[in-house]
NUDOSE-160997 format. One record per residue (C-alpha): x, y, z; residue in one letter. Coordinates in pm, 1 decimal. Layout:
BEGIN
<<X Y Z> a>
...
This chain:
BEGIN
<<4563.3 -8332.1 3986.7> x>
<<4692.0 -7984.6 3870.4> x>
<<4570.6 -7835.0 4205.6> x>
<<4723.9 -8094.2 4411.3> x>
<<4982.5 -8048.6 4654.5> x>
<<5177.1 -8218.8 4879.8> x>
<<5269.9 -8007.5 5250.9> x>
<<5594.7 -7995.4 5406.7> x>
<<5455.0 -8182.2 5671.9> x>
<<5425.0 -8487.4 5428.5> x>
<<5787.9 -8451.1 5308.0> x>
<<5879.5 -8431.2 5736.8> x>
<<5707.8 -8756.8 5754.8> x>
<<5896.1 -8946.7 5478.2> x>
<<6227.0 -8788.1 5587.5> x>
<<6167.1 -8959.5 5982.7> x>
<<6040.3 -9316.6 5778.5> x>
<<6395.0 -9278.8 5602.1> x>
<<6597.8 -9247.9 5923.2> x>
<<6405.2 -9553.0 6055.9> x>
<<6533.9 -9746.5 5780.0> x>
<<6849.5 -9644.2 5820.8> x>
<<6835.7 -9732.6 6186.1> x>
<<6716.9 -10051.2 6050.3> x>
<<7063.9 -10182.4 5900.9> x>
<<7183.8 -10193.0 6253.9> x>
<<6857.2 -10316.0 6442.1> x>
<<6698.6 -10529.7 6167.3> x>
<<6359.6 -10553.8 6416.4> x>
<<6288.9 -10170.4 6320.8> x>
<<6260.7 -10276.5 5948.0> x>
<<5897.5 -10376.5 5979.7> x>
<<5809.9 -10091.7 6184.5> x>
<<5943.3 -9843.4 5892.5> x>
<<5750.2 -10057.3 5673.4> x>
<<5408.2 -10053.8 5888.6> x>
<<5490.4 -9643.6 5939.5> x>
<<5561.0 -9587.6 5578.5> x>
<<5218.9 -9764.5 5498.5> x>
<<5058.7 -9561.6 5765.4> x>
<<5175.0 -9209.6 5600.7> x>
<<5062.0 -9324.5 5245.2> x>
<<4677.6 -9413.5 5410.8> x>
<<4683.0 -9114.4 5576.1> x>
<<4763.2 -8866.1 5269.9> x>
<<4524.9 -9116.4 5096.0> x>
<<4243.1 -9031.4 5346.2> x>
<<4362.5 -8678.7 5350.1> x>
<<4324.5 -8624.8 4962.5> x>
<<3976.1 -8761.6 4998.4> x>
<<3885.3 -8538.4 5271.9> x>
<<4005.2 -8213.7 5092.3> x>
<<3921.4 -8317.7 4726.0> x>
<<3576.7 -8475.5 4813.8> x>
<<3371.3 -8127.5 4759.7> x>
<<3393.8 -7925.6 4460.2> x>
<<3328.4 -7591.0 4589.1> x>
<<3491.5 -7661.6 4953.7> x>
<<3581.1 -7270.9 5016.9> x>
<<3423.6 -6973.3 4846.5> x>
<<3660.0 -6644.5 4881.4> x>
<<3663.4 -6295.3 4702.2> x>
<<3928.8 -6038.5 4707.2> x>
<<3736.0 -5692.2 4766.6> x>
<<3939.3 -5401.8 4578.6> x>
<<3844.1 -4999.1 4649.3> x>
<<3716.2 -4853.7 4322.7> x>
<<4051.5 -4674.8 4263.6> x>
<<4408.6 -4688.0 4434.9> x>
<<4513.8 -4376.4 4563.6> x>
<<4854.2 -4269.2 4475.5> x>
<<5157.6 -4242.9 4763.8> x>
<<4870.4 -4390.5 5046.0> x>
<<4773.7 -4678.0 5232.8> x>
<<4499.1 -4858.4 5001.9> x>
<<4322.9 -5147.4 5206.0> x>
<<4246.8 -5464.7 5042.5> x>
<<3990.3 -5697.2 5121.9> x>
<<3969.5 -6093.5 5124.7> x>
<<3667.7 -6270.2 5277.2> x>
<<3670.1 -6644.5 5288.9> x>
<<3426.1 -6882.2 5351.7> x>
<<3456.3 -7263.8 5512.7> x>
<<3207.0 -7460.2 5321.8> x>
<<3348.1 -7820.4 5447.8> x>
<<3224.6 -7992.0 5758.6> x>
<<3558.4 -7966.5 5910.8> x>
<<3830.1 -7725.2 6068.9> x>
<<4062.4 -7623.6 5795.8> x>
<<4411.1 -7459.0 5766.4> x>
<<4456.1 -7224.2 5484.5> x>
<<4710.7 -7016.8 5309.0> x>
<<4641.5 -6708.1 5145.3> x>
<<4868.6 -6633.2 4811.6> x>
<<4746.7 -6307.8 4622.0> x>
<<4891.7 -6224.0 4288.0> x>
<<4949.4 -5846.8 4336.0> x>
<<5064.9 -5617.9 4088.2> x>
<<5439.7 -5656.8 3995.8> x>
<<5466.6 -5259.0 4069.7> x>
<<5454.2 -5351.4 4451.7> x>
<<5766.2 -5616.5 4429.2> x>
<<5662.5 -5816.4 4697.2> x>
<<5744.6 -6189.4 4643.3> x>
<<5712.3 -6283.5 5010.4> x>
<<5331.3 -6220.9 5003.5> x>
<<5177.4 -6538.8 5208.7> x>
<<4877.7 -6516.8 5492.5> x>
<<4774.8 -6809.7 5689.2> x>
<<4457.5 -6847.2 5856.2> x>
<<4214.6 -7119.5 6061.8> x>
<<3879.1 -7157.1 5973.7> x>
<<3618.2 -7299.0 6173.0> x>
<<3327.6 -7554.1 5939.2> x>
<<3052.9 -7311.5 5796.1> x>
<<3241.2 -6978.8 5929.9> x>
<<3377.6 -6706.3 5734.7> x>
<<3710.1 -6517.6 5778.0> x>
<<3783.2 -6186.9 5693.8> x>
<<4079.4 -5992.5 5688.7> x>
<<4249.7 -5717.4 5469.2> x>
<<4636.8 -5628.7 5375.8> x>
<<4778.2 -5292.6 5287.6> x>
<<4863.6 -5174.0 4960.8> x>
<<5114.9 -4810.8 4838.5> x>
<<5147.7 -4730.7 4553.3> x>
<<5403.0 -4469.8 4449.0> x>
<<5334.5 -4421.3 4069.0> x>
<<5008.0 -4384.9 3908.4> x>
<<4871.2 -4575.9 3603.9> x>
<<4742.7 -4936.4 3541.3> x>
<<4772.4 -5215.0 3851.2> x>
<<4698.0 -5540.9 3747.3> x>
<<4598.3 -5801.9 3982.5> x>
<<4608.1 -6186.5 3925.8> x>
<<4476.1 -6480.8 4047.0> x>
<<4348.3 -6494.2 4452.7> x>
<<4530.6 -6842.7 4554.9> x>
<<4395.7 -7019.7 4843.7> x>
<<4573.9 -7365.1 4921.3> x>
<<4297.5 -7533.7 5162.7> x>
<<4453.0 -7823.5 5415.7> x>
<<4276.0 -8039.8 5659.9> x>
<<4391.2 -8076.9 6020.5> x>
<<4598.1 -8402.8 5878.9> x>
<<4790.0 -8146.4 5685.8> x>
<<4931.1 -8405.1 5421.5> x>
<<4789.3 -8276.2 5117.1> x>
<<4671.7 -7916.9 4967.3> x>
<<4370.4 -7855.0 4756.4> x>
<<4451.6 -7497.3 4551.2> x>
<<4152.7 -7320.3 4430.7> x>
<<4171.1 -6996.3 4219.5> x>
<<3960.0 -6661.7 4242.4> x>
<<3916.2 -6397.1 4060.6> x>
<<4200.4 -6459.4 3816.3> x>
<<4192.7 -6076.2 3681.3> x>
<<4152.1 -5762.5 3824.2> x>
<<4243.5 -5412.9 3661.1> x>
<<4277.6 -5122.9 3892.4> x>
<<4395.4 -4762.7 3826.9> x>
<<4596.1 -4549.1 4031.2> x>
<<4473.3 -4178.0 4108.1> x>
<<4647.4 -3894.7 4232.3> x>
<<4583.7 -3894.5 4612.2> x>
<<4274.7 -3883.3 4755.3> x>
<<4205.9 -4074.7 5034.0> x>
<<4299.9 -3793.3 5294.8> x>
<<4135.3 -3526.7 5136.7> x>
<<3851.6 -3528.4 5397.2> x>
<<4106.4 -3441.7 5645.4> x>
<<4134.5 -3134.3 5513.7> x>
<<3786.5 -3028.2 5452.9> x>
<<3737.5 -2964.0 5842.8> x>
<<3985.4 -2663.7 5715.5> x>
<<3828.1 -2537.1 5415.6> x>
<<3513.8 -2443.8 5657.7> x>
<<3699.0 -2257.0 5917.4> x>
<<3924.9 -1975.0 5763.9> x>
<<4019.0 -1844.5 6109.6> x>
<<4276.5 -2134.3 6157.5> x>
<<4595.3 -2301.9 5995.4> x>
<<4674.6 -2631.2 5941.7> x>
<<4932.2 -2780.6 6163.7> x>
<<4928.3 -2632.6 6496.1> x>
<<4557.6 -2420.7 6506.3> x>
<<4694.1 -2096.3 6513.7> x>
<<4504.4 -1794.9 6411.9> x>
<<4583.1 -1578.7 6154.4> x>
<<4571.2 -1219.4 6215.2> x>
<<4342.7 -1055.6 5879.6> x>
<<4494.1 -733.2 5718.4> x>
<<4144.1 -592.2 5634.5> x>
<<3844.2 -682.4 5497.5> x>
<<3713.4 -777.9 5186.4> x>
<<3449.4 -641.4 4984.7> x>
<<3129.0 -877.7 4992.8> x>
<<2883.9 -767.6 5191.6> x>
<<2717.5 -1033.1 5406.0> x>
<<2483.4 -869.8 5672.6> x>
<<2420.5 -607.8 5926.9> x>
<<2377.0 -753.4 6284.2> x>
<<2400.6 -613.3 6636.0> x>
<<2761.6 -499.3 6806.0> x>
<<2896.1 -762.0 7016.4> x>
<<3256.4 -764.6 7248.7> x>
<<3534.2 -846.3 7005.1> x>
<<3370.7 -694.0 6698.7> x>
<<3585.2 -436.9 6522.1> x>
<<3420.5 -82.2 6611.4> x>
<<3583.7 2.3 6246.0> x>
<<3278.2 -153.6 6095.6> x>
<<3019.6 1.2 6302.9> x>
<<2730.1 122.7 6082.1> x>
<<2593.1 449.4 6187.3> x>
<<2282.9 466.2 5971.2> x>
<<2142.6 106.2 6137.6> x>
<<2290.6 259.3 6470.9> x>
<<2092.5 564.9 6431.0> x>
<<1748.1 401.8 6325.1> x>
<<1776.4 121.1 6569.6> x>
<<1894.6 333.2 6866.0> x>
<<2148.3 23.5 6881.4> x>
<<2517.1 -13.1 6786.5> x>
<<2491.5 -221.6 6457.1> x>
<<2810.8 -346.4 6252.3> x>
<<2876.1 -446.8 5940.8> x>
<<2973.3 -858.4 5869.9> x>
<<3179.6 -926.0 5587.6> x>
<<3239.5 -1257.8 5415.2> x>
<<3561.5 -1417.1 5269.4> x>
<<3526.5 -1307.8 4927.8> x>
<<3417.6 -1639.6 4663.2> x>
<<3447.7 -1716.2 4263.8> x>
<<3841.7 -1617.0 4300.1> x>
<<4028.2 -1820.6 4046.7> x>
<<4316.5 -2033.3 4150.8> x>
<<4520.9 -2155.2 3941.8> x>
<<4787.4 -2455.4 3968.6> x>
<<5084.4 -2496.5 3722.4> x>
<<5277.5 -2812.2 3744.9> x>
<<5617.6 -2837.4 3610.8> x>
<<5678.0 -3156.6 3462.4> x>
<<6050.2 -3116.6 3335.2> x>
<<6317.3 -3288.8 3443.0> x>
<<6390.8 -3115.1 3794.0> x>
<<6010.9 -3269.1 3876.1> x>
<<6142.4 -3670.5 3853.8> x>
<<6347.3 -3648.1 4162.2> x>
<<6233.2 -3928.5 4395.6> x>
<<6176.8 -3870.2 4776.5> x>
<<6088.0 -4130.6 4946.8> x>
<<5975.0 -4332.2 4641.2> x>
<<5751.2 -4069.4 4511.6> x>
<<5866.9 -3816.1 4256.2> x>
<<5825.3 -3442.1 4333.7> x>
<<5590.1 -3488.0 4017.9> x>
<<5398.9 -3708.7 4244.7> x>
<<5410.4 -3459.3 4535.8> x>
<<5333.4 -3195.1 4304.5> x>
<<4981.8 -3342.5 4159.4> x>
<<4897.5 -3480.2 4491.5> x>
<<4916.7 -3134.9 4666.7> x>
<<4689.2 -3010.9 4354.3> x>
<<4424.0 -3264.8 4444.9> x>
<<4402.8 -3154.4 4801.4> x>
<<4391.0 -2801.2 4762.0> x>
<<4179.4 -2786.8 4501.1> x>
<<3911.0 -2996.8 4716.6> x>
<<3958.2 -2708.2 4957.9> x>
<<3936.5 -2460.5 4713.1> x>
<<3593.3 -2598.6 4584.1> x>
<<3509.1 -2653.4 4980.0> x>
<<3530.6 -2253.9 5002.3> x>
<<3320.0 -2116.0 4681.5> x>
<<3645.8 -2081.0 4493.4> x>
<<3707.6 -2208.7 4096.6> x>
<<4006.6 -2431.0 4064.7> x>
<<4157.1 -2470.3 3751.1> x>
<<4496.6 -2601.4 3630.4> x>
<<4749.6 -2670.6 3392.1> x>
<<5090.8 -2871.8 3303.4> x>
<<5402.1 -2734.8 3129.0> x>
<<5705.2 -2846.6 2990.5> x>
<<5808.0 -2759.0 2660.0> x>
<<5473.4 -2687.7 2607.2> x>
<<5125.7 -2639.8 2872.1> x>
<<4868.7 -2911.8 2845.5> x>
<<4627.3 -3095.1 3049.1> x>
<<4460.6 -2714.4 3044.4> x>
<<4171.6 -2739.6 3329.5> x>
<<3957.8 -2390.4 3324.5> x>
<<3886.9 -2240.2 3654.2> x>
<<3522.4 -2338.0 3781.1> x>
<<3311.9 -2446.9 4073.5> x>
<<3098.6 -2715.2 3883.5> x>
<<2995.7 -3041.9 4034.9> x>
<<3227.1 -3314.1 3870.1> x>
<<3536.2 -3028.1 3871.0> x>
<<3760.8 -3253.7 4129.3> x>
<<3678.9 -3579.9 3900.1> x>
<<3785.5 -3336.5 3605.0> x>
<<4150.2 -3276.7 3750.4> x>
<<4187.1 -3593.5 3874.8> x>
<<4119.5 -3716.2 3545.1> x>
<<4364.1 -3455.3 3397.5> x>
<<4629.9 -3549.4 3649.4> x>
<<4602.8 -3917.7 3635.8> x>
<<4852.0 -3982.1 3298.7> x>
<<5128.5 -3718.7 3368.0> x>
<<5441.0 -3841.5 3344.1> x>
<<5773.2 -3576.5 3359.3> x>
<<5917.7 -3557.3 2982.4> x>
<<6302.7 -3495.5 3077.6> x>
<<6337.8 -3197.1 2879.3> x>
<<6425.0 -2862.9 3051.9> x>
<<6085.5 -2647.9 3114.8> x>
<<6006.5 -2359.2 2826.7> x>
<<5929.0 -2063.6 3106.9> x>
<<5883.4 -1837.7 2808.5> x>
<<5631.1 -2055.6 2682.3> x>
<<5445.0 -2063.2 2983.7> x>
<<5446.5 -1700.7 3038.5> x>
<<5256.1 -1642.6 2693.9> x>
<<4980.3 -1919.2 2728.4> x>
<<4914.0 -1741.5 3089.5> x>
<<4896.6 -1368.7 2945.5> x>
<<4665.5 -1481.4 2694.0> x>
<<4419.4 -1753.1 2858.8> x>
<<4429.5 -1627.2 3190.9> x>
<<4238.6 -1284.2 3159.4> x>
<<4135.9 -1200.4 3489.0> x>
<<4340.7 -1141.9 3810.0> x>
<<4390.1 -1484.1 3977.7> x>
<<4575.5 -1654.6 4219.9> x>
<<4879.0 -1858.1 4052.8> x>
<<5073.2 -2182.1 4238.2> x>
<<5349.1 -2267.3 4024.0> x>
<<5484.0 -2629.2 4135.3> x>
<<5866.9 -2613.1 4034.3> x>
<<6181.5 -2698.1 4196.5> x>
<<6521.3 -2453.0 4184.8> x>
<<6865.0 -2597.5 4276.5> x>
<<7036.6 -2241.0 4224.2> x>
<<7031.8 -1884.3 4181.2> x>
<<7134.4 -1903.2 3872.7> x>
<<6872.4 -2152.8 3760.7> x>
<<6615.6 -1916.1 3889.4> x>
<<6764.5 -1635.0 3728.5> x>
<<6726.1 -1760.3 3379.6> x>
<<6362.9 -1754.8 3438.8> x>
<<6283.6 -1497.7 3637.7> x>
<<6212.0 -1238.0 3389.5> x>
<<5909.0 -1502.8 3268.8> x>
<<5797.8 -1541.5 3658.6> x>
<<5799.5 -1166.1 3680.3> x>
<<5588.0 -1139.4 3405.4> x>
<<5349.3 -1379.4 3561.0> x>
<<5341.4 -1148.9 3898.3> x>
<<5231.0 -822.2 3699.2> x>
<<4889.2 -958.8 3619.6> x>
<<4871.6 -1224.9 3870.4> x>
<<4929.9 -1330.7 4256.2> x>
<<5199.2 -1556.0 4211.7> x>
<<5321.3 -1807.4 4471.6> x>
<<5621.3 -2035.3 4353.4> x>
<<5627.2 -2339.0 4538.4> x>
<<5972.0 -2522.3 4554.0> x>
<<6074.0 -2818.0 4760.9> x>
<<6407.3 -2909.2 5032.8> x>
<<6589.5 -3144.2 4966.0> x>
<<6542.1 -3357.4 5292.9> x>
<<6868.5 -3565.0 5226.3> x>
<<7034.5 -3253.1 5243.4> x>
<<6817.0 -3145.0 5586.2> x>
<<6976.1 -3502.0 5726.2> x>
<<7305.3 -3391.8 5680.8> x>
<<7282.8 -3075.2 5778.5> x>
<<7123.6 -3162.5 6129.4> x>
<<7381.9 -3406.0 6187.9> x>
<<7669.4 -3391.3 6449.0> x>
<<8003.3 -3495.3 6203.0> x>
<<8206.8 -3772.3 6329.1> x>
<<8476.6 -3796.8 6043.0> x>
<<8648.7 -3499.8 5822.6> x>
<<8465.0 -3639.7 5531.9> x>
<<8100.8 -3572.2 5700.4> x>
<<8219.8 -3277.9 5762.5> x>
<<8308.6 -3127.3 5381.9> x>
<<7940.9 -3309.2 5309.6> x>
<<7763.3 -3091.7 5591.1> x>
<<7950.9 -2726.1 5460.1> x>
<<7857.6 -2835.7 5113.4> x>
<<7479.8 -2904.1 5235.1> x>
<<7450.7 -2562.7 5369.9> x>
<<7559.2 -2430.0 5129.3> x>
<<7312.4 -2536.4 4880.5> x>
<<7036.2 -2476.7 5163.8> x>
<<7165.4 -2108.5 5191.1> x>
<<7141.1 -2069.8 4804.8> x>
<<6756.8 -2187.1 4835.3> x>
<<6735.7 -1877.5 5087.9> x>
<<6889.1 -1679.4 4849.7> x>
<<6599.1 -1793.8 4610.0> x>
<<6337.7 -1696.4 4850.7> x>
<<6503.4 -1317.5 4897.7> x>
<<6537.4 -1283.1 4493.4> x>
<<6111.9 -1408.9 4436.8> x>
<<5994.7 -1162.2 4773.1> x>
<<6191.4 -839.3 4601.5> x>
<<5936.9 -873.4 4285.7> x>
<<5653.2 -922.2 4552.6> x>
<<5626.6 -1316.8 4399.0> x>
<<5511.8 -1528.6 4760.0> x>
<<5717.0 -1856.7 4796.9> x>
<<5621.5 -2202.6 4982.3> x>
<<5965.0 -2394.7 5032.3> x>
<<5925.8 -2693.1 5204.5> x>
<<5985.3 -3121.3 5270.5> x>
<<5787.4 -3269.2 5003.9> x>
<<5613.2 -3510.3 5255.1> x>
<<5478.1 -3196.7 5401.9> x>
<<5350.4 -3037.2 5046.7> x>
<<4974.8 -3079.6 5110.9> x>
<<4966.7 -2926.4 5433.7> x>
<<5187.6 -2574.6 5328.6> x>
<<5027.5 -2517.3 5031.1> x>
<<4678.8 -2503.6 5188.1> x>
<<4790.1 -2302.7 5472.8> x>
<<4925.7 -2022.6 5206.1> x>
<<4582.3 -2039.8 5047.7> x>
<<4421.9 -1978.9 5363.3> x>
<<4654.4 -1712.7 5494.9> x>
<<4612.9 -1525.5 5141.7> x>
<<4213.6 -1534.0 5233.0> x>
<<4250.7 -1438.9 5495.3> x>
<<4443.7 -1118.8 5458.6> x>
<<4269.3 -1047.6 5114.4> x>
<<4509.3 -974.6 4917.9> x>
<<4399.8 -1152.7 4610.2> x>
């Protein structure tokens, strides 16, 4: 009887048998009639229980979950339901999703012809990683009388971890393969030079450059021959994730943390898409979650698994700190993306001596965020003296971030400022305009 339930349609029924009775005070003939309908109702849920109850296995169902969720993205969940009674049924759909997602509204209704199957899937974003713990799949099964409800339970547990992004990193790999273009917009890059591995000698065609004509081949072949060069491969890039305080700012309900690792994923699928060794490391008061630099199979599932527990630690970041474990561990020239955020000038300059250190040995690219509340106000038209003060005192902050940019360029450090919903897509194009122009 646990599993039993009565419909609202039942409860309709009873509620029209009462007005008859009450009708019945005045017009004493409509007494037996509420009698005769009230008996009616009470046969009817009584052939209704027996039609819903009579199998044991009526429905079969089973909620079909992705391996892994993927963090700040649309995961799809699966339910497939089959009709195993004889008749049309009515059925409502009650998963028991993890309490991270806050939905309490969660209900899908569905018709299912006898013997047929139904299939259908919901959406599911996460914006934290870590454990996601699913309950019971609850499917209350009615028959077209609609009296009664017969509950049956699926799959009553279900753990399922939550990974820094992933699910659009094939997007990008179209990228990775074609270092003449940028991301957003296909624009070509115009290359500084060339650089120094040697791919083949092959015969002058319009457009090559006549710079890298080779007259030996020419000479011997009595043809003009050039020189092809290849983007250089085995550069190390490395990604350094600041996971102070100034990292758990939420933008739309993902921390710049969160931006931060999931911009690390997808670039360093690219960077493995183009011969490169991608390596990382996190820093706070101390670096951890150290990630060498290779181009192994199993590397991306190595800093995903480094990436998948970080949490920000509240405490301000040790620069200093930093700026030893790099001069020591990192011995060869590499290419450096240090994920950080800078409100002021002066915050910057505290650390700046540390981040110039870093640029001696190193190509060092500081990527900081804007804050796109402040972009909102400042690209607003002010209707009131009060929206006013709050769009001079977003500017001004915005200007300071400028400020920022001119103080890194003068020590030759590169900088990537940008939305944080737009983090994947800038960080890649600086890795492919640096590639491009060799300069690593």
């Amino acid at each position: 009887m646990k599993n039993l339930y009565l419909n609202t349609r039942f409860f309709f029924t009873l509620i029209g048998v009462g007005i008859l009775y009450v009708f019945a005070f005045f017009f004493p003939l409509l007494m037996w009639v509420a009698h005769i309908v009230l008996l009616l109702i009470f046969l009817a849920a009584m052939v209704d229980y027996l039609f819903v109850f009579n199998r044991k296995e009526g429905i079969s169902a089973q909620r079909i979950l992705p391996e892994k969720l993927s963090n700040g993205d649309e995961n799809p969940v699966k339910v497939d339901i089959k009709n195993n009674y004889a008749f049309k049924i009515n059925v409502k759909v009650i998963d028991e999703i993890p309490f991270q997602f806050q939905k309490r509204d969660f209900l899908i209704e569905k018709q299912i012809e006898p013997g047929r199957n139904t299939f259908f899937q919901y959406i599911l974003e996460p914006k934290e990683r870590g454990e996601y713990n699913f309950g019971s799949l609850n499917v209350y099964v009615s028959s077209p009388l609609g009296f009664v409800a017969k509950r049956f339970n699926f799959q009553k547990d279900a753990n399922l971890p939550a990974y820094p992004s992933f699910i659009h990193l094939r997007k990008y790999e179209l990228m990775a393969l074609q270092s003449e273009f940028l991301l957003g917009g296909i624009k070509k890059i115009r290359k500084l030079g060339h650089t120094m591995e040697f791919e083949q000698i092959k015969e002058y065609v319009p457009g090559d450059d006549i710079r890298t004509i080779n007259w030996k081949a020419t000479s011997k072949t009595n043809r003009l021959m050039v020189n092809q060069f290849q983007d250089e491969k085995s550069q190390r890039i490395f990604m350094l994730i600041d996971k102070g305080r100034t990292m758990k700012m939420p933008f739309k309900g993902l921390s710049l943390l969160d931006y931060s690792i999931n911009a690390t994923m997808a670039l360093s699928h690219i960077i493995l898409k183009k011969g490169d060794r991608a390596g990382m490391m996190t820093f706070s008061k101390k670096t951890e979650n150290k990630i060498a630099a290779e181009n192994k199979s199993g590397q991306l599932r190595k800093i995903s698994e480094a990436l998948y527990n970080i949490k920000t630690d509240f405490f301000e970041s040790d620069f200093n700190r930093l700026y030893q474990d790099v001069k020591y561990s990192l011995n060869q020239r590499s290419l450096i993306l240090l994920f950080t955020n800078f409100e002021t000038l002066d915050g910057l300059n505290r650390q700046l001596k540390y981040l110039r250190g870093i640029a001696k040995n190193h190509l060092l690219v500081v990527v900081f965020f804007k804050n796109s509340e402040l972009q909102t106000l400042i690209h607003k038209n002010p209707e009131s003296m009060q929206e006013v003060y709050d769009e001079i005192i977003a500017e001004k902050f915005e200007f300071e971030k400028k400020l920022i940019i001119q103080e890194l360029r003068k020590y030759g450090i590169y900088t990537v400022y940008t939305l944080p919903e737009n983090l994947n897509i800038e960080v890649i194009n600086k890795y492919l305009e640096i590639k491009a122009r060799g300069i690593l």
